[in-house]
C-alpha positions as CSV (number, residue, x, y, z in Angstrom):
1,X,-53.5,-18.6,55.8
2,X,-56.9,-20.0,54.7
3,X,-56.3,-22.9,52.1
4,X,-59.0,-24.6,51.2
5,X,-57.6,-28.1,49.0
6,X,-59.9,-29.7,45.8
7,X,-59.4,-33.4,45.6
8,X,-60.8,-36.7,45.2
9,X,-62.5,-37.0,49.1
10,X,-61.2,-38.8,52.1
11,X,-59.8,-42.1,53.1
12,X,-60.8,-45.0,53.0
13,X,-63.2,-43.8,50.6
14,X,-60.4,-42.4,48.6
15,X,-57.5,-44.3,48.2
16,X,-53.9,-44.0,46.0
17,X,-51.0,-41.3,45.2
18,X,-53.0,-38.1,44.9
19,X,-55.2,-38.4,48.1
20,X,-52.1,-39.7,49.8
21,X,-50.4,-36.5,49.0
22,X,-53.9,-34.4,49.4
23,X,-54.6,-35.7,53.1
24,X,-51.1,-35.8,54.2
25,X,-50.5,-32.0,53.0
26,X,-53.4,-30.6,54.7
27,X,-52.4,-32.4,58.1
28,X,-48.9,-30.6,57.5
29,X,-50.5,-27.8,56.8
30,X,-52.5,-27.6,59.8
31,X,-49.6,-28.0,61.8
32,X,-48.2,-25.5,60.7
33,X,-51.0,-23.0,61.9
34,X,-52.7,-22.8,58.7
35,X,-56.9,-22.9,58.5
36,X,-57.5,-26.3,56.1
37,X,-60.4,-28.0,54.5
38,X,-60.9,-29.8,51.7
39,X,-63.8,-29.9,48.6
40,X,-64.5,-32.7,47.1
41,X,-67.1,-34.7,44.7
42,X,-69.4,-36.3,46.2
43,X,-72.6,-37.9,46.0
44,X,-73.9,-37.6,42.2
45,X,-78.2,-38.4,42.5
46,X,-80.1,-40.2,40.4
47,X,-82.8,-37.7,39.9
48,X,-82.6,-33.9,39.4
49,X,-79.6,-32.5,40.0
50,X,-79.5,-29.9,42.7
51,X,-75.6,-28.5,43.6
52,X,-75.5,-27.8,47.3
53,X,-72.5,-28.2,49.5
54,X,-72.4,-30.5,53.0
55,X,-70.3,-29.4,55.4
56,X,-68.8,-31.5,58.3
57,X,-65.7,-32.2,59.9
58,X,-64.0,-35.0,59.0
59,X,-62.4,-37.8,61.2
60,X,-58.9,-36.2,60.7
61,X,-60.1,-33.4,62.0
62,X,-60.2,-30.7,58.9
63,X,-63.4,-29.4,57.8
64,X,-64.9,-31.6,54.5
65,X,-66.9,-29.6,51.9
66,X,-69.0,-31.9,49.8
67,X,-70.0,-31.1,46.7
68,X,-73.4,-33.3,46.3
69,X,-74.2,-33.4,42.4
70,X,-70.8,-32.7,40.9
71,X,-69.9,-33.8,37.6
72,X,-69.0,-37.6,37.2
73,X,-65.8,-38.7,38.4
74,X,-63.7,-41.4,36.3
75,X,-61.1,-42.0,38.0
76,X,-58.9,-44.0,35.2
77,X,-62.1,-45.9,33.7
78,X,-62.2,-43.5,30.8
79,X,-65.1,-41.2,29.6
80,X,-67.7,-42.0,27.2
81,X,-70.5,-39.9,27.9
82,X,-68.6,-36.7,26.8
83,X,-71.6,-34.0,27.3
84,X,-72.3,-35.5,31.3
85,X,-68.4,-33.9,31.7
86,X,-68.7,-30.7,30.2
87,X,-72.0,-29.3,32.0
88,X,-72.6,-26.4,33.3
89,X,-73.5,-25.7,37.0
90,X,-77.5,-25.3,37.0
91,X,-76.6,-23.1,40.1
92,X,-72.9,-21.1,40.6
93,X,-74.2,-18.5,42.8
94,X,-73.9,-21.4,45.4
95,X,-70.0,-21.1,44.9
96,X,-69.9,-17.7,45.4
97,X,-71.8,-17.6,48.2
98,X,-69.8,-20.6,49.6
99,X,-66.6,-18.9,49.0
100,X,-68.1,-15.3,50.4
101,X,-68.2,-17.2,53.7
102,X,-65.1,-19.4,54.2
103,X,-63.1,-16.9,52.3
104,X,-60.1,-19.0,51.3
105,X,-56.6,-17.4,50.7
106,X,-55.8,-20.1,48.4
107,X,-57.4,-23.2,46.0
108,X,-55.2,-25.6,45.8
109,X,-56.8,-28.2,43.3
110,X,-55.4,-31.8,42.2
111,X,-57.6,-32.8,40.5
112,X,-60.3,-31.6,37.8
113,X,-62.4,-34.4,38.1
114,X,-65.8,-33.7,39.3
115,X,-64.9,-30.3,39.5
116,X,-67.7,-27.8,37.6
117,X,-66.0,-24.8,35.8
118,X,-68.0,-22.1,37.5
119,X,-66.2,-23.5,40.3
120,X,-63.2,-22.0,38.9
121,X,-64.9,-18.8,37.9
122,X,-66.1,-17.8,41.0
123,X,-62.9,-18.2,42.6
124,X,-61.2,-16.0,40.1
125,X,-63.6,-13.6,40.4
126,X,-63.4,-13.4,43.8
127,X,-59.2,-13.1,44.3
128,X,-58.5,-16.3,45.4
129,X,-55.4,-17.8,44.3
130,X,-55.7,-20.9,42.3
131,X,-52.8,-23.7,42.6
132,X,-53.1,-26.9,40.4
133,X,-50.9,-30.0,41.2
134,X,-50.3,-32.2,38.6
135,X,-51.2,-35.9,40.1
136,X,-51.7,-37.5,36.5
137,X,-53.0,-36.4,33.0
138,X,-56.5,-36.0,33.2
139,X,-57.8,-33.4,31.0
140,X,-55.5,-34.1,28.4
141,X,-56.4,-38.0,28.3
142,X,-59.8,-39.1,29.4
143,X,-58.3,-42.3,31.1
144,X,-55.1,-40.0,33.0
145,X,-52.0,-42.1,31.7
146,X,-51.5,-41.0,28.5
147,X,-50.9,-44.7,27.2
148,X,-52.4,-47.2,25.0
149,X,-51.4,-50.1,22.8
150,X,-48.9,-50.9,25.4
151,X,-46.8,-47.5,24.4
152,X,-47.1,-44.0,25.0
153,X,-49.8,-42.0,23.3
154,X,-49.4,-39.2,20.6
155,X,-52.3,-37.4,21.9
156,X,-53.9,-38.2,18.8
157,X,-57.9,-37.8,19.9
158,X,-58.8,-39.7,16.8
159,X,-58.0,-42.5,18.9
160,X,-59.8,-41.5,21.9
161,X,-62.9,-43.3,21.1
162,X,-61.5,-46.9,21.0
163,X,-59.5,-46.7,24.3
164,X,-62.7,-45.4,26.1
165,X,-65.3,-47.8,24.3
166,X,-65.4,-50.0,27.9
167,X,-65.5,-46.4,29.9
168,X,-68.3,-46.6,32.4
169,X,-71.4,-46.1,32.3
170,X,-73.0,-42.8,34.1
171,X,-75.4,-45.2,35.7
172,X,-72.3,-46.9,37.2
173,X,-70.8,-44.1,38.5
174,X,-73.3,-42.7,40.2
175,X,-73.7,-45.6,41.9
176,X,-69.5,-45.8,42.6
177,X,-70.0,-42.0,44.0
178,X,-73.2,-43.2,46.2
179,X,-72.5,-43.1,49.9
180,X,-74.2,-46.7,50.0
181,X,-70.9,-47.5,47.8
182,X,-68.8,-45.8,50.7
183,X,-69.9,-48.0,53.2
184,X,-69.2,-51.0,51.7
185,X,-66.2,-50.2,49.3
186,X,-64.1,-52.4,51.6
187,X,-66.0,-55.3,52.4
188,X,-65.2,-58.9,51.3
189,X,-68.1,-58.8,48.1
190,X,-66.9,-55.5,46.8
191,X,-63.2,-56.0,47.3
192,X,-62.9,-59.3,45.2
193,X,-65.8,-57.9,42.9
194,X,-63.5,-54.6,42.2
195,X,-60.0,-56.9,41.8
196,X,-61.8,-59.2,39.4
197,X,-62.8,-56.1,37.6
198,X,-59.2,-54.0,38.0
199,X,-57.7,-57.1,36.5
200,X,-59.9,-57.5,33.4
201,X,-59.5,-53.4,33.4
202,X,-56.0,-53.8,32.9
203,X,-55.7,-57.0,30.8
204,X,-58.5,-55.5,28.1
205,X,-58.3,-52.0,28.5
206,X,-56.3,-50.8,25.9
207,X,-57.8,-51.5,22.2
208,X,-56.2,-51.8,18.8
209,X,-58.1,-49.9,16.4
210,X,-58.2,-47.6,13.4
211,X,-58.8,-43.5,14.3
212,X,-62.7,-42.9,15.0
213,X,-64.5,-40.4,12.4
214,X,-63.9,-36.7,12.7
215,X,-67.8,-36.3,14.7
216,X,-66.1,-38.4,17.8
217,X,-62.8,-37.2,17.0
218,X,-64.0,-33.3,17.5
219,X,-65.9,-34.8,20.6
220,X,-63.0,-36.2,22.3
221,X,-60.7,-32.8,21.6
222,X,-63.4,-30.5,22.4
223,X,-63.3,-32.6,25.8
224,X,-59.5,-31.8,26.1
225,X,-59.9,-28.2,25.0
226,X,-62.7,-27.6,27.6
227,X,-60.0,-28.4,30.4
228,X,-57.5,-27.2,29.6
229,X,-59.5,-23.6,29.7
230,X,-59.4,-24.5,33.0
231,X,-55.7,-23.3,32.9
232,X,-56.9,-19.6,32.2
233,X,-57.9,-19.4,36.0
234,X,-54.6,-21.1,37.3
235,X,-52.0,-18.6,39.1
236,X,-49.7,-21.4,39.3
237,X,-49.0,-25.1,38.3
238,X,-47.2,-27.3,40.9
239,X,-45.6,-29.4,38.6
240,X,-44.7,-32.7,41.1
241,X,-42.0,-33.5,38.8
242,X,-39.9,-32.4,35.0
243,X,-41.7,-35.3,33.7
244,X,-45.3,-33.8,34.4
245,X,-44.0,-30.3,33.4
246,X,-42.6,-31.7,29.7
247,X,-45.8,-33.5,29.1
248,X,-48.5,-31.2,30.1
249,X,-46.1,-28.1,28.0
250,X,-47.5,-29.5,25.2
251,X,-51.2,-29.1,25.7
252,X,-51.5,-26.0,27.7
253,X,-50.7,-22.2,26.7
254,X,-46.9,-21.1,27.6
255,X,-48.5,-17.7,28.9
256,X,-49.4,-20.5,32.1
257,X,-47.0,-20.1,35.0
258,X,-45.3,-23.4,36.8
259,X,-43.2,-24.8,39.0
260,X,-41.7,-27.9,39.8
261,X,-41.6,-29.8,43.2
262,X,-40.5,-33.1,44.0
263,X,-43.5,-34.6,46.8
264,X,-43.0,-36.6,50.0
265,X,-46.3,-37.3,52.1
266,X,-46.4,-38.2,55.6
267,X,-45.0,-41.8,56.3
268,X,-41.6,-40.8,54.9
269,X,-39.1,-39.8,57.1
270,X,-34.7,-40.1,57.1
271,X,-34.6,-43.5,57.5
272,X,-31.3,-44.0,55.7
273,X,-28.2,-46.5,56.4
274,X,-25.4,-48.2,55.3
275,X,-25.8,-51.7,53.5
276,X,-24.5,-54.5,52.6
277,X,-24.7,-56.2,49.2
278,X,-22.5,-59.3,49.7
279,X,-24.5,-61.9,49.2
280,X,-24.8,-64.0,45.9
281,X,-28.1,-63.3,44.9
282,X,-29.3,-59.8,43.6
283,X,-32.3,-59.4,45.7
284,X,-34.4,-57.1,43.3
285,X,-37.7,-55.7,44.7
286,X,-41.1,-54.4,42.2
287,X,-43.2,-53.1,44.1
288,X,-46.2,-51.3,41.4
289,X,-48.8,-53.5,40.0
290,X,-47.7,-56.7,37.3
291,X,-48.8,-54.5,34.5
292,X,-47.6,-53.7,31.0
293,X,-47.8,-49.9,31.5
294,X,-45.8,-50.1,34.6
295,X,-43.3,-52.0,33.0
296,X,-43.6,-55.2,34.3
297,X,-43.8,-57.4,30.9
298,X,-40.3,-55.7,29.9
299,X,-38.9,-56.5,33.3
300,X,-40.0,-60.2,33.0
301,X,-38.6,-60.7,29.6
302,X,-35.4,-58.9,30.9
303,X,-35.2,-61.7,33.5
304,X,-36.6,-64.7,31.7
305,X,-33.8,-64.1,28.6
306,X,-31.2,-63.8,31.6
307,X,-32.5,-66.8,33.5
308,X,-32.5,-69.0,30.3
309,X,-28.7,-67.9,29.7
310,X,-27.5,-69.6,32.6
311,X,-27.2,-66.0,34.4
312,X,-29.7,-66.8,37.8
313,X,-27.9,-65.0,40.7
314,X,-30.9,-62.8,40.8
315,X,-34.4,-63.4,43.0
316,X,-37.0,-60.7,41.8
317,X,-40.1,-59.8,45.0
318,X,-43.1,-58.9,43.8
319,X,-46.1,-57.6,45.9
320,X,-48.4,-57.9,43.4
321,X,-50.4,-61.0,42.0
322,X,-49.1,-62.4,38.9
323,X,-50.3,-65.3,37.1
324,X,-47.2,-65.7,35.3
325,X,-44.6,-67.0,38.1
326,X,-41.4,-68.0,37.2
327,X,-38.9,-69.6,39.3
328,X,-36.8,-67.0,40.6
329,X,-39.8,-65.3,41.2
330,X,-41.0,-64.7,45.2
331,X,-44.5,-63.5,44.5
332,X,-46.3,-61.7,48.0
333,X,-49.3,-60.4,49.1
334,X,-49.8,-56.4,48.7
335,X,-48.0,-54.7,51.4
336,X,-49.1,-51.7,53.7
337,X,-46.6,-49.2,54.8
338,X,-45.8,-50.1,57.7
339,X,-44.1,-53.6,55.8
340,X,-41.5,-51.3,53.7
341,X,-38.8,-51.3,56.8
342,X,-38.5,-54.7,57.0
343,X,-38.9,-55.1,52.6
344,X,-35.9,-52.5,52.3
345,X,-34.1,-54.5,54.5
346,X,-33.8,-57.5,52.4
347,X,-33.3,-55.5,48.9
348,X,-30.4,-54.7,47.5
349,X,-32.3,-52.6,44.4
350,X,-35.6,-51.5,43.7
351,X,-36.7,-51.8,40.3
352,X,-39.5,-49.3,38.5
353,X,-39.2,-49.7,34.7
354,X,-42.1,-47.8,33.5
355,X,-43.0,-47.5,30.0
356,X,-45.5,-44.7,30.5
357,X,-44.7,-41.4,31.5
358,X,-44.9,-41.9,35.3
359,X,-45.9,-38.9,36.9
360,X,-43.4,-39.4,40.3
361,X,-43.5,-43.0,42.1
362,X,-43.6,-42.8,45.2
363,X,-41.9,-45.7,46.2
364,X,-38.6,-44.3,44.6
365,X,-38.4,-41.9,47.4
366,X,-39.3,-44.4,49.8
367,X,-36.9,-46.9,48.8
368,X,-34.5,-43.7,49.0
369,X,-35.4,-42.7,52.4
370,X,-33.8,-46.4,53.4
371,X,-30.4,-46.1,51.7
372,X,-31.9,-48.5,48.9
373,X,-30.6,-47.7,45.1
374,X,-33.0,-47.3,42.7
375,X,-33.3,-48.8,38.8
376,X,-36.0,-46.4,37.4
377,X,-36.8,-45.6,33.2
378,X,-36.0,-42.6,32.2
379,X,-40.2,-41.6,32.2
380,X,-40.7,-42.2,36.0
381,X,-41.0,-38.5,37.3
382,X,-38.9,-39.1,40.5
383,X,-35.7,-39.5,38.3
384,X,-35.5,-36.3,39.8
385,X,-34.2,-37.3,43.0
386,X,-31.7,-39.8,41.5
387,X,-29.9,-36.9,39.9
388,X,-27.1,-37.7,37.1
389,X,-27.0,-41.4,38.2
390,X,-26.3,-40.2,41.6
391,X,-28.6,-42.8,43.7
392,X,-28.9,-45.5,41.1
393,X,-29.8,-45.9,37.1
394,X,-31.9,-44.5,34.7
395,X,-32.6,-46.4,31.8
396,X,-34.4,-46.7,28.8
397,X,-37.8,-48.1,29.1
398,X,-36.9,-51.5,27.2
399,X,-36.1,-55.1,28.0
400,X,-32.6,-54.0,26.6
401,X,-32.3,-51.2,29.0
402,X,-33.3,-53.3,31.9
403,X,-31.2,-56.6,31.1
404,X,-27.8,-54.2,30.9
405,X,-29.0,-53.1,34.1
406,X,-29.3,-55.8,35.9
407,X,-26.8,-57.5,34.4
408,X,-24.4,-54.7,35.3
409,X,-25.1,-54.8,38.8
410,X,-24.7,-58.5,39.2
411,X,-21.5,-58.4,37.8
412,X,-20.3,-55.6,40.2
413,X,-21.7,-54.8,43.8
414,X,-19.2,-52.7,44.2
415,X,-21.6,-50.5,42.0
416,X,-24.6,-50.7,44.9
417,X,-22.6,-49.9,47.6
418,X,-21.3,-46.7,46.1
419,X,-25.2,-45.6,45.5
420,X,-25.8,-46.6,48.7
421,X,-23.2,-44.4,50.4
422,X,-23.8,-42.0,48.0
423,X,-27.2,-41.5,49.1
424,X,-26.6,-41.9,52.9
425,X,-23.9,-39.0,52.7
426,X,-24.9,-36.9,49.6
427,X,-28.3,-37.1,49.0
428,X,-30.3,-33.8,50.4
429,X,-32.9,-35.8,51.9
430,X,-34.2,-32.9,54.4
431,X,-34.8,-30.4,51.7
432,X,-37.5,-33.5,50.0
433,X,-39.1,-33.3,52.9
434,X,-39.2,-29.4,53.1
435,X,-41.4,-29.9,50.2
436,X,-44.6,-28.7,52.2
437,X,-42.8,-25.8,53.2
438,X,-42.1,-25.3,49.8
439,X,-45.5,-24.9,48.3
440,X,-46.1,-22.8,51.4
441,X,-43.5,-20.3,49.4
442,X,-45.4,-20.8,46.7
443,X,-48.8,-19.8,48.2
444,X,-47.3,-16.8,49.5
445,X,-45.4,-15.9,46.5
446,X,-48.6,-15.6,44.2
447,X,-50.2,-14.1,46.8
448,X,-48.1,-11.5,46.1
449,X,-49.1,-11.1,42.5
């Protein structure tokens, strides 16, 4: 099978979640005999604006189709410029030629940033099956999380306006999409200039504000409306999760066919064993960024109302920067893969309290795949794997629901090391990681349509 993926571009241009799963996929996928490449934005020029496609093979050896002059991609940042979103392709006939010649079996998109209609269009007309996996929300919320005001957002475009007044600037992202950028995304200068603005990002990003007037308003949902007409060309939606497949229900039409399937990606294999949970601190690991929308201030006023109680049998490590460290805090570095062995090894819980509608969370399945329980709200997608309280708890998203938690668990490890045996014996952990061959099913079963 010819499968030819859309996302966000390669490592270590390309970092996070989606182009985690993306890469990992296609390397699967060429294992298994298949013909992969992927498309992705790339270079967006300052002057005209020209659509061709460079071809090249990549370092991981699977062939890279850049698009040079897509649209503007936002990543999270937020959209301002709405008309510099919705243009149309100057020249589509170079997508149907492009597809005439590779001739893909399947488009298997995760993203629709950067990604030009026509794009879709000439697929469709062409027969190719189109596959959509749903990595986050954008298209239904400029800035992909669905959240603002510290809580989880009606959908209300009214309100759009305010939450993307610090979007960048086109200007800006051209120069972020530049292959000058590429080359020295991960040097010293850029690395501490791109922290220092992440963590004002995520401090400031989200503003109070009263509903914008119906001209922006219309703006902002005429934005949404023009992708989700990107569903009319989708054969199938890979739903990574039910969370994913409950939100995005209620923006695009029911006639839209979907599926859900749990994700792995390639560092995650059966890794599981028994453990003990004897000792007389709860060692509670959070491992997603010190951020309100991940949960974190809940979490800390969870633990700073148990601390002040007397109740400090509990060490929380965190392997993000926080400038609010309390005592039974041990506060790390950012960790790389390879570190999770030995950071599973000295937790008895891993804790993932989002208060946004998480669309999986990886590190659930990775704390799994070590025999680790899990305390996860009840918006992380990868509840999924924990089942009916199977492999750990699902809570409410609230400093209430993460305080009975805790305090739950310190009070009885008995509880942990029925998880834990729970998921060493019960847990299906090969069919998770049969999730490739899963969406190979699903490939072939449209196909068949």
């Amino acid at each position: 099978m010819r499968i030819l993926h859309y996302g966000l571009g390669f490592p270590p241009y390309r970092t996070g979640g989606l182009t985690k799963y993306c890469v990992d996929l296609m390397l699967i996928q060429k294992n298994m005999g298949h013909d992969v490449a992927m498309m992705w934005p790339g270079k967006l020029g300052f002057s005209g604006h020209f659509v061709h496609i460079k071809t090249t093979i990549n370092k991981i050896g699977v062939k890279s189709f850049e698009i040079v002059n897509p649209l503007p991609v936002p990543l999270d940042e937020g959209i301002k410029d709405i008309k510099e979103y919705t243009k149309k392709c100057s020249s589509p006939q170079i997508f149907k030629d492009f597809f005439d010649e590779y001739k893909p079996d399947v488009l298997h998109i995760h993203t629709f940033m950067g990604l030009y209609r026509e794009v879709l269009e000439e697929a469709k007309n062409l027969g190719i099956k189109l596959v959509f996996t749903t990595h986050d929300y954008f298209g239904i919320c400029p800035k992909v999380t669905l959240f603002r005001n510290n809580q989880i957002c009606d959908g209300d475009c009214g309100k759009c306006e305010k939450c993307n007044e610090r979007a960048l600037s086109i200007k800006k992202i051209k120069i972020l999409q530049s292959p000058l950028y590429r080359g020295l995304k991960d040097t010293k200068v850029v690395k501490k200039l791109r922290t220092s603005h992440r963590r004002d990002f995520f401090d400031n990003g989200f503003s109070e504000g009263e509903n914008c007037g119906n001209r922006q308003k219309n703006q902002y949902e005429e934005l949404r409306n023009y992708y989700v007409s990107f569903f009319e060309f989708i054969d199938m939606v890979h739903f990574n999760s039910s969370t994913t497949e409950e939100v995005y229900r209620k923006y695009i039409p029911l006639s839209v066919k979907g599926k859900v399937i749990n994700i792995t990606h390639g560092k995650i294999a059966d890794n599981r064993r028994k453990k003990e949970f004897n000792e007389d601190l709860l060692k509670i690991v959070y491992l997603a960024p010190a951020k309100p929308f991940k949960g974190y201030i809940i979490l800390r006023e969870a633990l700073d109302e148990l601390w002040n109680e007397g109740i400090d049998c509990f060490k929380l490590t965190m392997y993000n920067n926080s400038n609010d460290i309390r005592e039974y805090m041990d506060v790390k570095h950012s960790f790389k893969d390879e570190d999770l062995e030995k950071i599973f090894e000295k937790s008895d819980v891993l804790i993932m309290p989002s208060v946004w509608k998480e669309t999986y969370g990886f590190t659930v399945l990775e704390a799994l795949s070590y025999g680790v329980p899990v305390i996860i709200s009840e918006n992380v997608g990868a509840k999924d794997l924990v089942g009916n309280n199977q492999y750990g708890m699902v809570i409410e998203p609230t400093k209430d629901g993460v305080k009975r938690a805790i305090i739950k668990l310190i009070n009885n490890r008995d509880i942990l090391k029925e998880y834990n045996n729970k998921i060493v014996n019960e847990m299906d952990f090969e069919g998770i990681l049969r999730s490739p061959y899963d969406i190979e099913k699903l490939y072939e079963d449209i196909r068949r349509i």
